[in-house]
C-alpha positions in Angstrom: 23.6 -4.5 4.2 20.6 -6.1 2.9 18.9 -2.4 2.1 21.1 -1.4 -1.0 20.6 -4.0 -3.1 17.8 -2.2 -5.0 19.7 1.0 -4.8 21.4 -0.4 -8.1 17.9 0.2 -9.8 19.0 3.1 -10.9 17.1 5.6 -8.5 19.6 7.7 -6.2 17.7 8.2 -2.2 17.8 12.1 -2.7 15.5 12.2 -5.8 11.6 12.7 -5.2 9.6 9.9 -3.5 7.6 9.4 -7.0 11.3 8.6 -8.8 11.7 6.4 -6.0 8.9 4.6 -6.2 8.7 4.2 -10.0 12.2 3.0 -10.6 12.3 0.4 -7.4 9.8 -1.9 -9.5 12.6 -2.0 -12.6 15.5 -5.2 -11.8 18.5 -3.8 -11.1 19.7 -3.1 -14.7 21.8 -5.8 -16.8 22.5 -5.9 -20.9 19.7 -7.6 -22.0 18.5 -8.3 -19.4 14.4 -8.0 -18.2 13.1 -5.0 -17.0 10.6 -6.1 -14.0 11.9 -8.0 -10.9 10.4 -11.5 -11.0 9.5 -12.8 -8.1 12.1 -15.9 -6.6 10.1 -18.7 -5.4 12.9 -21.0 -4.5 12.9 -22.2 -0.7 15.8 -24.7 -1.0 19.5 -23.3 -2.7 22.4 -25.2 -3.5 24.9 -25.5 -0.4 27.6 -22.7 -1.0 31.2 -25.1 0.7 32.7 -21.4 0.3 30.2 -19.9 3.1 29.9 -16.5 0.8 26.3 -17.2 0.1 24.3 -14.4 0.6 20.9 -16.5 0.6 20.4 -20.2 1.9 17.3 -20.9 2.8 13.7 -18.9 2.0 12.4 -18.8 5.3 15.9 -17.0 6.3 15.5 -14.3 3.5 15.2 -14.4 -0.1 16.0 -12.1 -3.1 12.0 -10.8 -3.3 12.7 -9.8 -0.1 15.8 -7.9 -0.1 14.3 -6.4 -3.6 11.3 -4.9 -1.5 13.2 -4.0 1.8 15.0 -2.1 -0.6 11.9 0.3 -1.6 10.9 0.3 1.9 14.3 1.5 3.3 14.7 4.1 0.5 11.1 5.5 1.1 11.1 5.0 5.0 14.9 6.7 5.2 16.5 3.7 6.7 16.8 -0.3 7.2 13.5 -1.8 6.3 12.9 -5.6 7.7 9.4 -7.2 5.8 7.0 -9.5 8.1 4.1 -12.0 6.9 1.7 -9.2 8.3 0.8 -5.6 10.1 0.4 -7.4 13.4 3.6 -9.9 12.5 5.5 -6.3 12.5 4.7 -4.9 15.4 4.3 -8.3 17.3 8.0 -8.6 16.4 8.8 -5.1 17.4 7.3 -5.6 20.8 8.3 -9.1 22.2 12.1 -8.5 20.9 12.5 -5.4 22.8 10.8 -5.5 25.8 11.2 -8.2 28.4 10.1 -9.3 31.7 10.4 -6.5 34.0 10.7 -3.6 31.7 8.2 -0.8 31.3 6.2 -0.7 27.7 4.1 3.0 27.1 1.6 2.5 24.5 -1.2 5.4 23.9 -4.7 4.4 25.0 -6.1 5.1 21.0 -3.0 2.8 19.7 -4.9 0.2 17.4 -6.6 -2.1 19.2 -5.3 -5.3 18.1 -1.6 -3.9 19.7 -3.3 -3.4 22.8 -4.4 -6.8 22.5 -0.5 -7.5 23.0 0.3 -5.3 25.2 -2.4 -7.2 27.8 -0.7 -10.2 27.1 2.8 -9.0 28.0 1.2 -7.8 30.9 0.3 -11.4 31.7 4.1 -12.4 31.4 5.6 -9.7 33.5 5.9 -6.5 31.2 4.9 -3.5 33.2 2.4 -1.8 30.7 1.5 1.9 31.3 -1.5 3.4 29.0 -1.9 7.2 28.1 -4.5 9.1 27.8 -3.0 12.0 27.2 0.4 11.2 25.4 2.0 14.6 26.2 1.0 15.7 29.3 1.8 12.0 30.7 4.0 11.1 28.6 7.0 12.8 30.9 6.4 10.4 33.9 5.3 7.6 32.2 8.3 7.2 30.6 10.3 7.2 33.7 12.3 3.7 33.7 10.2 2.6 30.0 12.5 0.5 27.5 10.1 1.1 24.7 7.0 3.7 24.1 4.6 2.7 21.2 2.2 5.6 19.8 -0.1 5.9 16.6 -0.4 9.2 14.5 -2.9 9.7 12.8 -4.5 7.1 14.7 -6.9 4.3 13.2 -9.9 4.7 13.2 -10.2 8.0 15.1 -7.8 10.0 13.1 -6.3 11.6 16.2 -2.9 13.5 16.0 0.5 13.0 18.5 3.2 15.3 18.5 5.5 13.3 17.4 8.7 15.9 17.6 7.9 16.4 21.0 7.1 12.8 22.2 10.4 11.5 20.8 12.3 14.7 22.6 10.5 13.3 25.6 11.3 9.3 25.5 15.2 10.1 24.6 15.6 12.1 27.2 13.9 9.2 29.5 16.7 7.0 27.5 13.8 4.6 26.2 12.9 4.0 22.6 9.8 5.5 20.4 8.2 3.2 18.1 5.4 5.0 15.5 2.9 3.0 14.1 2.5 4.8 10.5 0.2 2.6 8.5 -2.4 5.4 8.1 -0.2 7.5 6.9 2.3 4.9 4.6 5.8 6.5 4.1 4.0 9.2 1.4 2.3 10.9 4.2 4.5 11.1 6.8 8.4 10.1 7.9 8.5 9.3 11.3 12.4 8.1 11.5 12.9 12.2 10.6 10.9 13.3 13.2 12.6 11.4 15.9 11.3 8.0 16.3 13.8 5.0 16.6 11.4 2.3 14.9 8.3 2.9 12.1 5.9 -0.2 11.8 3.3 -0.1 8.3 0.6 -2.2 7.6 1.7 -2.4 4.1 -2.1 -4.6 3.6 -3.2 -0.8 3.5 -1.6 2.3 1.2 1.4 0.3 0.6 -0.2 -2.3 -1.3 -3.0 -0.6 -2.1 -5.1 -3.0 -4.1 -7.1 -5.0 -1.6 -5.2 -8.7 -2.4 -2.1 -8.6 -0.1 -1.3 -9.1 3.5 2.4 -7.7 4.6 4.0 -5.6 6.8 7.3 -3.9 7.6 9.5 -2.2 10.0 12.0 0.5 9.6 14.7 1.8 12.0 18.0 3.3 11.4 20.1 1.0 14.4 22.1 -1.6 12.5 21.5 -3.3 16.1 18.2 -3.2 16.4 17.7 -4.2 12.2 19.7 -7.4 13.4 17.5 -8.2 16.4 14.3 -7.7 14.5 15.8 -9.9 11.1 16.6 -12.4 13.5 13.6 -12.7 15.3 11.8 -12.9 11.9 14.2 -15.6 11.2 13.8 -17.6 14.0 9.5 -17.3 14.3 9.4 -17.8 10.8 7.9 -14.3 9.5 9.5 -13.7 6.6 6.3 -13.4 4.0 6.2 -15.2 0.7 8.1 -14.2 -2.4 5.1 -13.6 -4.5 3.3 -11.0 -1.8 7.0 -9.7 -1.9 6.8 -9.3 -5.5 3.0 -8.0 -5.4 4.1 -5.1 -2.8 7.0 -4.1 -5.1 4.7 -3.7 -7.9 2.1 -1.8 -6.2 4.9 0.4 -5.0 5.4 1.5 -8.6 2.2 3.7 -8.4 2.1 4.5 -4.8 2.5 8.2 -5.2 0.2 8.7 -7.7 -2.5 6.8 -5.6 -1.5 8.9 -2.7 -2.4 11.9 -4.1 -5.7 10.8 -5.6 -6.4 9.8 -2.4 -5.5 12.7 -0.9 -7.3 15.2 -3.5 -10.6 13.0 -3.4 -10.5 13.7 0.7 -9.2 17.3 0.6 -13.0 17.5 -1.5 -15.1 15.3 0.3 -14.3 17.8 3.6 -14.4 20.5 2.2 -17.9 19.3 1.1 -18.7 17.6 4.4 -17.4 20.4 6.1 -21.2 22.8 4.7 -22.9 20.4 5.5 -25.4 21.1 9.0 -25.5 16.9 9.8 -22.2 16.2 10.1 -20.7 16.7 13.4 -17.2 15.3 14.5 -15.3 15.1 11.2 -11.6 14.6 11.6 -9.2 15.0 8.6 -5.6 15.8 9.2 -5.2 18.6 6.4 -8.1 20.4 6.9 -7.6 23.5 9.1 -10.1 23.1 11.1 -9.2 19.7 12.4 -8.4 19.8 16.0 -4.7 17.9 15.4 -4.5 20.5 12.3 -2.2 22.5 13.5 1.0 19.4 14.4 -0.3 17.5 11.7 0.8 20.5 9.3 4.4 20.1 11.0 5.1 16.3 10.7 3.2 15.3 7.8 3.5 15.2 4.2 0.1 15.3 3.0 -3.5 14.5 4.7 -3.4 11.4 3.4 -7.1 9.6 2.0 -8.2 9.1 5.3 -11.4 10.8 7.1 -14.0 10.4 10.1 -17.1 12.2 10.5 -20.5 11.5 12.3 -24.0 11.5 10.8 -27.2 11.4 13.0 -27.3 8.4 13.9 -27.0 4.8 12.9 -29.8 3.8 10.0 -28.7 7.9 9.0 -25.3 6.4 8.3 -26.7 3.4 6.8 -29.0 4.9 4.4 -26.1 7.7 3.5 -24.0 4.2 2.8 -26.9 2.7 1.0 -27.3 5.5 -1.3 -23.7 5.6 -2.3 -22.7 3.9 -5.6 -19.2 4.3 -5.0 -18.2 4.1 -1.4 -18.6 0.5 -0.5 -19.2 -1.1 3.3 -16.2 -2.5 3.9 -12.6 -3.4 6.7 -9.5 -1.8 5.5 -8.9 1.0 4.0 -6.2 2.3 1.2 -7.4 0.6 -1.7 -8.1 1.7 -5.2 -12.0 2.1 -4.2 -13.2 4.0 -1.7 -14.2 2.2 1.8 -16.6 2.8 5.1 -16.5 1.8 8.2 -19.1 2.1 10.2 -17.3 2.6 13.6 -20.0 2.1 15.9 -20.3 -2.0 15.5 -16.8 -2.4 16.8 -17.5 -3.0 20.2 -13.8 -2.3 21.6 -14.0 1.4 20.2 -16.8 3.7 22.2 -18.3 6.2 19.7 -21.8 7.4 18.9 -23.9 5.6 16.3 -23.4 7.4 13.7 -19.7 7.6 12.9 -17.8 6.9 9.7 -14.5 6.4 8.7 -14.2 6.6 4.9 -11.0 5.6 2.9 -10.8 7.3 -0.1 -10.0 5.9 -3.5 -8.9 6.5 -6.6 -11.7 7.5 -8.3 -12.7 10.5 -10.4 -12.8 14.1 -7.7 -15.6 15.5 -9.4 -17.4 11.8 -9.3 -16.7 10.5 -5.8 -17.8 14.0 -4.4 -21.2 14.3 -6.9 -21.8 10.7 -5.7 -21.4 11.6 -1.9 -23.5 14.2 -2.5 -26.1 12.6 -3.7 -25.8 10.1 -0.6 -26.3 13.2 1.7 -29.0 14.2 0.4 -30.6 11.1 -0.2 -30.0 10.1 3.4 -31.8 13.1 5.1 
């Protein structure tokens, strides 16, 4: 199994997910031997006339790989397959389980981009049903359905699904749950313990966490469906690179601690935007008064550095942006510096001008909120 190959690393599953994270970027250990993984660039190996080799070729797998899908598994709590991208993931998730004829669920505030999919299976013969709302439909939706696909928290909205409950529902319809978790990374929330049968991360976002890499991956516990997703990777030719491989690793080492700066620099910020008379709409998943509050406090980990408000208006937002010195206009979100969107300008998502989604970083608390602030005030 591809998955314990960084278990040798020196870092037993049942210790705490900041062990986990800080020994999986060590090699696995060896007399005098280094002490950082090096990435394996190699593509072509020598033919093994035995048949025992456990690598052959780099776009069938590589050693950078298995090194990361190591990290992954052990953080995810099962068998982690990488991809070339976010989309690459779930792209692979959804065209190797569902076929012509079968039913795919997806929630109607699923990332936009996987709706995108979903439209053009419906084009070659998948039977797509859309929720609006994922429990109360979600019972005869799922009525015949190979495969439901939700998003919780949901990006950019922040909404919350019920994750418990939703799985309860689709195995007892004897289909398959598949949780996009890139907003919350495996820090903030587990969805293989909770139920689901198949977790897809943007690993561009918290994973990697510094703005310069593209990957993705996918987690399930089914040896079956790890094989059918490693072989569709192998045959597509998804497997990415083994230097982002190696850059992913590495960011992995701090992961935890970026995490919680993230999610101590938004645990301020609402508390702070929370006072504050012109700002309407703000979403947060810790914050008690968030309207998915109450679940999110069941499934999650932590809150994660991910929030959503609304300001007065558009140029309000832009001169509250404008005014900032550390939040800076940009896509994405989970890097070291703190991000906004401003939501509005996407034209697939319908909100009011006027709402922001800001990714905290890992700047100083007492800086980010004196700077935000300063941004309010400025911008009235």
């Amino acid at each position: 199994m591809r998955n314990a190959v960084a278990v040798t690393a020196g870092c037993p599953p049942e210790l705490g997910m900041g062990t986990v994270c800080a020994h999986y970027t060590t090699a696995v250990p060896a007399e005098a031997g280094p002490l950082v993984h090096s990435p394996s660039f190699s593509t072509a190996y020598h033919q093994d006339l035995d048949d025992v080799a456990p690598t052959r070729y780099g776009r069938w797998g590589h050693e950078s790989a298995d090194f990361l899908e190591g990290a992954l598994g052990a953080l995810d709590g099962g068998l982690s397959i990488v991809f070339n991208s976010g989309m690459s993931a779930i792209s692979a998730t959804l065209l190797s389980l569902v076929r012509s004829g079968e039913v795919l669920v997806v929630a109607h505030d699923t990332y936009y981009e996987t709706r995108q999919i979903a439209d053009q299976l419906r084009e070659r013969g998948v039977c797509i049903r859309v929720l609006t709302d994922v429990v109360r439909q979600l019972p005869e939706a799922v009525d015949g359905a190979r495969l439901v696909l939700l998003e919780s928290p949901t990006n950019p909205l922040m909404s919350i699904h019920d994750l418990r409950e939703c799985a309860r529902l689709v195995h007892d319809a004897g289909a398959l749950l598949a949780v996009d978790n890139s907003v919350s990374s495996p820090l903030g929330q587990r969805p293989l313990d909770l139920g689901a049968d198949v977790v897809v991360t943007s690993d561009a976002k918290i994973v990697g966490g510094h703005n310069d890499l593209i990957l993705g991956h996918v987690t399930v516990r089914d040896p079956e469906l790890d094989s059918l997703l490693r072989d569709w990777r192998h045959l597509h030719g998804s497997i990415p690179s083994a230097f982002d491989c190696w850059l992913a690793q590495r960011s992995i080492g701090s992961l935890e601690m970026r995490v919680e700066r993230q999610t101590a620099n938004a645990t301020a910020l609402t508390e702070i935007l929370a006072r504050r008379d012109e700002v309407t709409d703000l979403r947060w998943p810790g914050w008690t008064g968030d309207p998915g509050y109450a679940i999110a406090s069941r499934q999650m980990i932590r809150g994660g550095g991910l929030l959503a408000f609304r300001l007065p208006g558009r140029e309000h937002l832009h001169r509250f942006l404008r005014a900032s010195r550390l939040i800076t206009p940009a896509t994405s979100y989970g890097g070291l510096q703190s991000m906004a969107n401003d939501i509005a300008t996407w034209p697939h998502i319908k909100v009011p001008p006027g709402y922001v989604r800001i990714s905290c970083g890992c700047e100083t608390t007492a800086d980010l909120v004196q700077d935000v602030l300063h941004a309010l005030d400025t911008a009235l």
